[in-house]
DSSP file (Angstrom, degrees, kcal/mol; ACC not computed):
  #  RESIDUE AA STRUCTURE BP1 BP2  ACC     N-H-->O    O-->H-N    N-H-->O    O-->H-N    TCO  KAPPA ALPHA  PHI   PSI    X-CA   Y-CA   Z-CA
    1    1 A X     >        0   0    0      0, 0.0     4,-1.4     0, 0.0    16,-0.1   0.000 360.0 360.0 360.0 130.8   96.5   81.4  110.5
    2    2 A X  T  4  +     0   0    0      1,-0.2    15,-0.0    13,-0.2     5,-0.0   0.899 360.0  39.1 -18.5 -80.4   97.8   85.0  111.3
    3    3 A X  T >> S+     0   0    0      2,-0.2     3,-2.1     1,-0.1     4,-0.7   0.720 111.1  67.5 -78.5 -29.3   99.5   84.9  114.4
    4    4 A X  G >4 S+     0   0    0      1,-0.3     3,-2.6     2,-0.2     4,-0.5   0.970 111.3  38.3 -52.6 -60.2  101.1   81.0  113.2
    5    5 A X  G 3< S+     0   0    0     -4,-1.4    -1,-0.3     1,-0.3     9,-0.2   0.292 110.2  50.8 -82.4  28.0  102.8   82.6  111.0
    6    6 A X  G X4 S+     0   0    0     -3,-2.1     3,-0.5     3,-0.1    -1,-0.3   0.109  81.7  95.7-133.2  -0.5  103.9   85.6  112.3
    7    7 A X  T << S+     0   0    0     -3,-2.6    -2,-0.2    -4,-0.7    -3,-0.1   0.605 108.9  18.9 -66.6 -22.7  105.5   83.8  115.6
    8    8 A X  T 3  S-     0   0    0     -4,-0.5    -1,-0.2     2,-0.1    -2,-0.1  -0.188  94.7-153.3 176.7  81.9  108.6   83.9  113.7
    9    9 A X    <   -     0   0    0     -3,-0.5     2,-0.2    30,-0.2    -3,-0.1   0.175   6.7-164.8  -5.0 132.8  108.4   86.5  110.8
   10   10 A X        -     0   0    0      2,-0.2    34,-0.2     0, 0.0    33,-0.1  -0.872  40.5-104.7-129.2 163.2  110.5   86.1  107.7
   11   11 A X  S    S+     0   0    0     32,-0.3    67,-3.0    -2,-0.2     2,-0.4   0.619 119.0  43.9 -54.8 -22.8  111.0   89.2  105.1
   12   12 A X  E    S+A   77   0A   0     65,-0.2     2,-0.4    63,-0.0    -2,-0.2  -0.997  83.4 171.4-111.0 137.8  108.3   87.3  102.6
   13   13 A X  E     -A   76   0A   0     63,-2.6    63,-2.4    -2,-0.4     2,-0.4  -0.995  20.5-155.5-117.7 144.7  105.6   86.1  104.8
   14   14 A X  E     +A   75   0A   0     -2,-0.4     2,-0.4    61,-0.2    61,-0.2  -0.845  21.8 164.7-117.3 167.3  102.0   84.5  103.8
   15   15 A X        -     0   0    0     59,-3.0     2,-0.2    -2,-0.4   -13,-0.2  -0.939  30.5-131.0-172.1 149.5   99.1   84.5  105.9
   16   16 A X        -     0   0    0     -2,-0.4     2,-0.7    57,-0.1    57,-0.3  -0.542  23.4-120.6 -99.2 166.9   95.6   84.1  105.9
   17   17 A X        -     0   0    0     55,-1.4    54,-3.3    -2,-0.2    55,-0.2  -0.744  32.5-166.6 -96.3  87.1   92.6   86.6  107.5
   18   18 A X        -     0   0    0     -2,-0.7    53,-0.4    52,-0.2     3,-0.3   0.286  33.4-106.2 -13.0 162.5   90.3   85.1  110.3
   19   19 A X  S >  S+     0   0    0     51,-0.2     3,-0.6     2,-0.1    -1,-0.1   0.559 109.7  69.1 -53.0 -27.5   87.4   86.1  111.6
   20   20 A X  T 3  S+     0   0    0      1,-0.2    -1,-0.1     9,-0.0    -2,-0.0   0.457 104.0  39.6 -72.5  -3.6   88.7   87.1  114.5
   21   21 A X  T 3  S+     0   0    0     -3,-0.3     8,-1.6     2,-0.0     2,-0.2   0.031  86.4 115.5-142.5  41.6   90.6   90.1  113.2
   22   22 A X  B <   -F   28   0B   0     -3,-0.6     6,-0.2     6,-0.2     7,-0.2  -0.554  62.4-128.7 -94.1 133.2   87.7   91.2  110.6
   23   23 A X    >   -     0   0    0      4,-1.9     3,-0.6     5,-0.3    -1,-0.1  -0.402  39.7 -85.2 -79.9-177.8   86.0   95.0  111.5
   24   24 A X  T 3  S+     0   0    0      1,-0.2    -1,-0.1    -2,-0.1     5,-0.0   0.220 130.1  58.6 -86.6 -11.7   82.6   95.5  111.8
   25   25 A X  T 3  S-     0   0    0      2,-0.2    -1,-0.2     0, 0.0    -3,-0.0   0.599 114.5-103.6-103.8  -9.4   82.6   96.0  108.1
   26   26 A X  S <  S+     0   0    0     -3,-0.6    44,-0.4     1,-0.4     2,-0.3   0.234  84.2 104.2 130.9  -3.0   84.0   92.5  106.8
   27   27 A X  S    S-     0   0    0     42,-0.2    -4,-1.9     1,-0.1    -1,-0.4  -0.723  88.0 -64.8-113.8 154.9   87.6   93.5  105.9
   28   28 A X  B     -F   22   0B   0     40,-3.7     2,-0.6    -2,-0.3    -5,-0.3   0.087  58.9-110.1 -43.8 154.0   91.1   93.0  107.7
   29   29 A X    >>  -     0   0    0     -8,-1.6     3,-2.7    -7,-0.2     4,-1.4  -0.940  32.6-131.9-112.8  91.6   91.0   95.1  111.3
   30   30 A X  H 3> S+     0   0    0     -2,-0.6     4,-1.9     1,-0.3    -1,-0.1   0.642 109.0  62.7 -14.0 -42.5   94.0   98.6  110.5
   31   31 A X  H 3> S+     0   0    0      1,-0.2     4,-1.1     2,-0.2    -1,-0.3   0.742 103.5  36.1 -62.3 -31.3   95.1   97.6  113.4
   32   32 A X  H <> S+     0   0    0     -3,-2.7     4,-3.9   -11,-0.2    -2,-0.2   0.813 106.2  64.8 -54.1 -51.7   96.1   94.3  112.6
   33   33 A X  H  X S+     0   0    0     -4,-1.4     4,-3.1     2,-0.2    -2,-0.2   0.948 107.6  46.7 -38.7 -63.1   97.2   95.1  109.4
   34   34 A X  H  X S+     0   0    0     -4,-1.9     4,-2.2     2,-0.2    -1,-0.2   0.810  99.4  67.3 -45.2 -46.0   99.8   97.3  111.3
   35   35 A X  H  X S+     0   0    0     -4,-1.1     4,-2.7     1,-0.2     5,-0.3   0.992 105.0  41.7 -39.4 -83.0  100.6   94.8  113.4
   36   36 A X  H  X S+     0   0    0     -4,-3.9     4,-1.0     2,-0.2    -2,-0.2   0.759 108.4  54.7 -73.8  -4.1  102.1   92.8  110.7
   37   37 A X  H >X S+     0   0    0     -4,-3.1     4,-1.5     2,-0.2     3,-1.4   0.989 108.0  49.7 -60.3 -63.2  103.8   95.1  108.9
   38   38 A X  H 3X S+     0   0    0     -4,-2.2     4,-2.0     1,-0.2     5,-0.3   0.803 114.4  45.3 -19.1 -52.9  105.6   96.2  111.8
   39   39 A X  H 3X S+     0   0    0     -4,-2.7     4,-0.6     1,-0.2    -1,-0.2   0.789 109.7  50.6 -74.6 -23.4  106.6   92.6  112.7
   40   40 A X  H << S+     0   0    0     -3,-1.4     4,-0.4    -4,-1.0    -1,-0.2   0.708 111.6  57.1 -85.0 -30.5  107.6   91.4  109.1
   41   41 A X  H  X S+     0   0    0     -4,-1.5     4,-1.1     2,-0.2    -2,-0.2   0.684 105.1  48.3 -59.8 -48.1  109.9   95.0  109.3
   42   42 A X  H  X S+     0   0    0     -4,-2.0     4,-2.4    -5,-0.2     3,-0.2   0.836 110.5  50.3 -61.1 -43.4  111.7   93.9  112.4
   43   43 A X  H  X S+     0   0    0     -4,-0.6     4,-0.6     1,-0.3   -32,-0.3   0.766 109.9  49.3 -77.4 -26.2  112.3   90.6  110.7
   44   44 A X  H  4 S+     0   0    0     -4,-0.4    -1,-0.3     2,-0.2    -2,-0.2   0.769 115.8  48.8 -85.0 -35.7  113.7   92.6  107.5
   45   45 A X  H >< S+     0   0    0     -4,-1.1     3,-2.4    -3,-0.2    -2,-0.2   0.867 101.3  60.5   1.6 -79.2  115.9   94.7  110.1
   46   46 A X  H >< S+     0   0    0     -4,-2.4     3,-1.2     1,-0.3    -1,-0.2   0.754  91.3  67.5 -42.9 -54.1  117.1   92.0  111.7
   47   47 A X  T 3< S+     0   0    0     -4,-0.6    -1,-0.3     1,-0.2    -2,-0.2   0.547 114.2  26.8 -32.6 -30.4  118.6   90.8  108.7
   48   48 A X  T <  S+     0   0    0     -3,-2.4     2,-0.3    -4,-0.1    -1,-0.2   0.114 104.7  83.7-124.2  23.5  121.1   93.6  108.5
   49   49 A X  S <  S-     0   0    0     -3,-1.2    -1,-0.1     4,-0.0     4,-0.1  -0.932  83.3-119.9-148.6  95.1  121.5   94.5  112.1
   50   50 A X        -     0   0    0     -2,-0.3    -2,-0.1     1,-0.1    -3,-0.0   0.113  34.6-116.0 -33.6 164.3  123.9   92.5  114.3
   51   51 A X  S    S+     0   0    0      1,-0.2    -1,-0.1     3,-0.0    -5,-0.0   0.878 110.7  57.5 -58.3 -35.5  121.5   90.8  117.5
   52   52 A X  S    S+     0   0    0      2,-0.1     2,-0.5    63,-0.0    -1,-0.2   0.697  83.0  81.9 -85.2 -19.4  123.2   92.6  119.9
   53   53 A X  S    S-     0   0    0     61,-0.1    61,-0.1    62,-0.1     2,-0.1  -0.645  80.4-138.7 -90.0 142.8  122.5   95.9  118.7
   54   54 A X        -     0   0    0     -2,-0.5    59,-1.5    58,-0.1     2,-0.3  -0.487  19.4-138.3 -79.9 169.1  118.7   96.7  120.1
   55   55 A X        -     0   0    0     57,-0.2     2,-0.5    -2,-0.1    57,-0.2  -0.842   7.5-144.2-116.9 155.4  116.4   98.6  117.4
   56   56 A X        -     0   0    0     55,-0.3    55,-2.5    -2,-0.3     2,-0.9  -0.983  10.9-133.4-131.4 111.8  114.1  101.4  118.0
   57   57 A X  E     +B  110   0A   0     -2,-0.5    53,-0.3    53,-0.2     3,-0.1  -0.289  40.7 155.7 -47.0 106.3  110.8  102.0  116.4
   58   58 A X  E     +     0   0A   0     51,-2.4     2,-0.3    -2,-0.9    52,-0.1   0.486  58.1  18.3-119.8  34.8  111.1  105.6  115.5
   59   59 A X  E     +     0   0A   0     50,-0.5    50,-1.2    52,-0.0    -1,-0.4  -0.726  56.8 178.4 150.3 139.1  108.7  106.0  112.7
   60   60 A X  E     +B  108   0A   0     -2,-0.3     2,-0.3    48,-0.3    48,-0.2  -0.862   1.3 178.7-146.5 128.4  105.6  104.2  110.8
   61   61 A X  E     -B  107   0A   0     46,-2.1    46,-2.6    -2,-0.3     2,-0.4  -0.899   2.1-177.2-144.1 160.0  103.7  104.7  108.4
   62   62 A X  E     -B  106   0A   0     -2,-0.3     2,-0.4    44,-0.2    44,-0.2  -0.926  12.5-157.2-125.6 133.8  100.7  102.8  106.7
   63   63 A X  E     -B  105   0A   0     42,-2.5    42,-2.3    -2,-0.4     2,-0.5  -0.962   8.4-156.3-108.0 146.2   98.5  103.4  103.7
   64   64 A X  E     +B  104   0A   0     -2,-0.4    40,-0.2    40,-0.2     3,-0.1  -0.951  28.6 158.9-125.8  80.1   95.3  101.6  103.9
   65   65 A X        -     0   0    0     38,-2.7     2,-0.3    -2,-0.5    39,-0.2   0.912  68.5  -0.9 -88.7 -32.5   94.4  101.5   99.9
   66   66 A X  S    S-     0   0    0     37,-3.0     2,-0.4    -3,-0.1    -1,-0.3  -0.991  70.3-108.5-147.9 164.8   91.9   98.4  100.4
   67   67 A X        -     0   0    0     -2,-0.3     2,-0.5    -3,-0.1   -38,-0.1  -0.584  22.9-136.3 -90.5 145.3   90.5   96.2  102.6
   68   68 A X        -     0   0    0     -2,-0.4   -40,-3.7   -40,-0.1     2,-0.1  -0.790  31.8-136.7 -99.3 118.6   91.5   92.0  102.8
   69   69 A X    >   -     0   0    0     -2,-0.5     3,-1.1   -42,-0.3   -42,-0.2  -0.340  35.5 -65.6 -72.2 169.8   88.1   90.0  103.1
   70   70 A X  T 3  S+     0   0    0    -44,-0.4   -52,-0.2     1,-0.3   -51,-0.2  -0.314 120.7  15.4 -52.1 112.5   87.4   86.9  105.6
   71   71 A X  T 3  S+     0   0    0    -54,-3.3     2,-0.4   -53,-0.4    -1,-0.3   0.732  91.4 154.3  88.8  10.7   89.6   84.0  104.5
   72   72 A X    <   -     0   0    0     -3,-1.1   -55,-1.4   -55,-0.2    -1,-0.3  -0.755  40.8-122.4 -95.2 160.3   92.0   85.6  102.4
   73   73 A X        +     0   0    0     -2,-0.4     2,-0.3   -57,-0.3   -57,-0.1  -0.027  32.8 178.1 -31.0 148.5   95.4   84.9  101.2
   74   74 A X        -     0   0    0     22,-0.2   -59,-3.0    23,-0.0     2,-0.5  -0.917  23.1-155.8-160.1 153.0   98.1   87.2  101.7
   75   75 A X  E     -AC  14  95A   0     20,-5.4    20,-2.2    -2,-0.3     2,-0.5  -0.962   9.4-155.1-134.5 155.1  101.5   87.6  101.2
   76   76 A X  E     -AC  13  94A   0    -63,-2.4   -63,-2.6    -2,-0.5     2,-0.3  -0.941  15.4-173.4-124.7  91.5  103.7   90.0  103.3
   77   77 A X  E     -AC  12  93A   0     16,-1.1    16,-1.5    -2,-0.5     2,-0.5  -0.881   3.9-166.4-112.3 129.5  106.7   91.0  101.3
   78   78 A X  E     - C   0  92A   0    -67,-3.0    14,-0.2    -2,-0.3   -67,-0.1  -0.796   6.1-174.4-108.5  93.9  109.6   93.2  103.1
   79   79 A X        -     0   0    0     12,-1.6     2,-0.6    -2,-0.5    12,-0.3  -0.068  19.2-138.1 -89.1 160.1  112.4   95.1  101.7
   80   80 A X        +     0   0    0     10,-0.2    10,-0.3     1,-0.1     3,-0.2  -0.955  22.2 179.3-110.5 116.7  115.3   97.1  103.5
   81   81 A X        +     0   0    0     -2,-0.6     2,-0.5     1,-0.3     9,-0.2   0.959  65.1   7.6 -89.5 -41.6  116.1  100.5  101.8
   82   82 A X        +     0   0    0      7,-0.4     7,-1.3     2,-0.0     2,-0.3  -0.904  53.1 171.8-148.3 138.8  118.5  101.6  103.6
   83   83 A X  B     +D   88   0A   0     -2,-0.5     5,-0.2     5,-0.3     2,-0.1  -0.967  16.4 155.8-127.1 111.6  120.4  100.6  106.1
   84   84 A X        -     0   0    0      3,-1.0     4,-0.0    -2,-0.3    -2,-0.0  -0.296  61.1 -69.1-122.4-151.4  123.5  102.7  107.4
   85   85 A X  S    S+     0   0    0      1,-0.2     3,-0.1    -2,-0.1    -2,-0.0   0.972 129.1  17.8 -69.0 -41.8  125.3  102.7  111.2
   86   86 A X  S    S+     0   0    0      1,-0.1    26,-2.3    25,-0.1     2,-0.5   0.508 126.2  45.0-105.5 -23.7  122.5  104.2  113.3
   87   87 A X  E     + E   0 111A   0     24,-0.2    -3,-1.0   -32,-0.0     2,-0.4  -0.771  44.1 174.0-137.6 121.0  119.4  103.8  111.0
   88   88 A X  E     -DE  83 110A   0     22,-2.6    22,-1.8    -2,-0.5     2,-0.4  -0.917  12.8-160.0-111.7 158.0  117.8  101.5  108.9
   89   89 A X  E     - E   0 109A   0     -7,-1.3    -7,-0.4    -2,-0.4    20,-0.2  -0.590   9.1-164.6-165.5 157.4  114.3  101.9  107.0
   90   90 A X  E     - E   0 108A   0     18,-0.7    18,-1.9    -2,-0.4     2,-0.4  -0.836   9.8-137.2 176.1 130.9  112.1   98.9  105.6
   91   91 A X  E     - E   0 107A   0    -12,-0.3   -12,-1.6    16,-0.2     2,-0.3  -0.924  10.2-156.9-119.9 131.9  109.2   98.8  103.2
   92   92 A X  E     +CE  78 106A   0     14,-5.7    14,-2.5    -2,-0.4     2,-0.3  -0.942  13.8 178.1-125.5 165.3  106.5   97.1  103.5
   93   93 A X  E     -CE  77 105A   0    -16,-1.5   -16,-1.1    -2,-0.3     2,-0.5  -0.947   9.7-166.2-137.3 145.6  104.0   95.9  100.7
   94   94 A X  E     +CE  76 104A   0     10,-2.3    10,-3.2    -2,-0.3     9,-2.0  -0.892  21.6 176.2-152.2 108.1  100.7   93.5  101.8
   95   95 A X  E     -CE  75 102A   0    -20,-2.2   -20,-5.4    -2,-0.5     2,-0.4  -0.742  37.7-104.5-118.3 151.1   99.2   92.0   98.6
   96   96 A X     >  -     0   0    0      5,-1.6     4,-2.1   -22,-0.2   -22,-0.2  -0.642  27.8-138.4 -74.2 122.3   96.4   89.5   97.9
   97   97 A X  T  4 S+     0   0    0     -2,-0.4    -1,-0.1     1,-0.2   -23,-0.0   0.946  98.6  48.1 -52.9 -56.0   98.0   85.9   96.9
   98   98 A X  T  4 S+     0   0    0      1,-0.2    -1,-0.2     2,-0.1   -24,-0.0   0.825 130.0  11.8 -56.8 -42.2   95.4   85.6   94.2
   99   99 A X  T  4 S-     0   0    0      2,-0.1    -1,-0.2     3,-0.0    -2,-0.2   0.575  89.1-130.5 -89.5 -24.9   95.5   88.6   92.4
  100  100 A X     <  +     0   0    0     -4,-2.1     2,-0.6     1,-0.3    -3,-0.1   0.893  45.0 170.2  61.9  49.1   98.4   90.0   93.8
  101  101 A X        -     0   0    0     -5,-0.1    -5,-1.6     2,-0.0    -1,-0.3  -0.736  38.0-122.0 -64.4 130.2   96.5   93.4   94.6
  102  102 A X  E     + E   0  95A   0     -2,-0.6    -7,-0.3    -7,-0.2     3,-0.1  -0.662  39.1 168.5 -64.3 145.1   98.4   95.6   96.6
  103  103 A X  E     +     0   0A   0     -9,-2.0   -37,-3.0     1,-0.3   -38,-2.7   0.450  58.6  17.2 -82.8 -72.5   96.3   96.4   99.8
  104  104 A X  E     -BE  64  94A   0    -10,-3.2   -10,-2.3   -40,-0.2     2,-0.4  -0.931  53.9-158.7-129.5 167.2   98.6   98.2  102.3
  105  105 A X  E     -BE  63  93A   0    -42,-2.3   -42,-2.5    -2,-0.3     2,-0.5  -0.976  14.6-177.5-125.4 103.2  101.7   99.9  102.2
  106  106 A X  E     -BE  62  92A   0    -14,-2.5   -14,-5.7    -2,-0.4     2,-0.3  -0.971  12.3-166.4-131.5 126.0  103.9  100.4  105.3
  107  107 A X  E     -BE  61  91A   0    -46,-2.6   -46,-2.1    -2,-0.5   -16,-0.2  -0.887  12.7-164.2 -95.5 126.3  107.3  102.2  105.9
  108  108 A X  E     -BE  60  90A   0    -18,-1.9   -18,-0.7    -2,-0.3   -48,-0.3  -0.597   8.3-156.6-117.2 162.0  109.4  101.6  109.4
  109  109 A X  E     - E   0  89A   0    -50,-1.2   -51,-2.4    -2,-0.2   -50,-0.5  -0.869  13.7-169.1-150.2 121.8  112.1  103.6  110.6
  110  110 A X  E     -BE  57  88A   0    -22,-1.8   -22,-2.6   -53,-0.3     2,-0.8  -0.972   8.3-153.6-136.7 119.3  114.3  101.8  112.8
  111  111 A X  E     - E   0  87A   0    -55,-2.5     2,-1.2    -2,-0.4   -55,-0.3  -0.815  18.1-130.9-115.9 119.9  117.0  103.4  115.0
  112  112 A X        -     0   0    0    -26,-2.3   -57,-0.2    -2,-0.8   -58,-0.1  -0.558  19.0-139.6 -62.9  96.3  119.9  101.4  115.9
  113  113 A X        -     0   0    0    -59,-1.5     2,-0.5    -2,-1.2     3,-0.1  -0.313  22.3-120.2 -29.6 125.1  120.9  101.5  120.2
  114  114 A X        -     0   0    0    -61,-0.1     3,-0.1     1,-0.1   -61,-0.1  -0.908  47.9 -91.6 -76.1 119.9  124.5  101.7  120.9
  115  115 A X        -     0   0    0     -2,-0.5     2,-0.1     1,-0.1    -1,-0.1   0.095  44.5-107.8  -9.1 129.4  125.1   98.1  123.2
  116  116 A X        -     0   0    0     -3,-0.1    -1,-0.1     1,-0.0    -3,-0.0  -0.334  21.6-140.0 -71.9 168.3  124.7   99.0  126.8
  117  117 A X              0   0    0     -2,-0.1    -2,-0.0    -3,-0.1    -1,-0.0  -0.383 360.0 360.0-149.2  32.2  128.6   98.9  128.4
  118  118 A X              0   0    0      0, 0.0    -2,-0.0     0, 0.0    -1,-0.0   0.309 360.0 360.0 -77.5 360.0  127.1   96.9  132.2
């Protein structure tokens, strides 16, 4: 299921494609796709970014090299490239479990909050 396993994201995730989040041509929805990179990104973040400081999207981007059919496999693997005081960046890679085609490609840019002082 998608969304089960994406209720609480780890830096490899696997996950399957519905029907419910299929386009009009048979293949994984771009928007979805996005979805979990983004959330699998955060999760890779997270890892190297005390709780208390909040993160800030500031940057995405996705390449769409193919589409994931009805009922496939997928694995959602997330890297951190660099992580310094104020920013960290995360790659993300979303490959087919069987073949282990790459599909998409997604890059985050994640800007570290200074703790509110209330």
């Amino acid at each position: 299921m998608i969304w089960g396993s994406l209720l609480s994201p780890s830096p490899n995730t696997l996950t399957t494609v519905l029907p419910p989040f299929v386009n009009y041509y048979g293949g994984l929805h771009g928007g979805v796709a996005a979805t979990v990179a983004i959330r699998v990104a955060t999760a890779c973040a997270r890892t190297v970014v005390a709780e208390e400081k909040p993160l800030f999207l500031g940057e995405q981007s996705i390449s769409y090299l193919s589409a994931a059919s009805i009922n496939a496999e997928l694995v959602v693997d997330g890297t951190v490239l660099r992580s310094g005081r104020n920013i960290t960046v995360v790659s993300i890679e979303i490959r087919l479990k069987q073949t282990e085609k790459l599909l998409y490609t997604a890059q985050a840019t994640f800007y570290h909050l200074p703790p509110s002082k209330l």
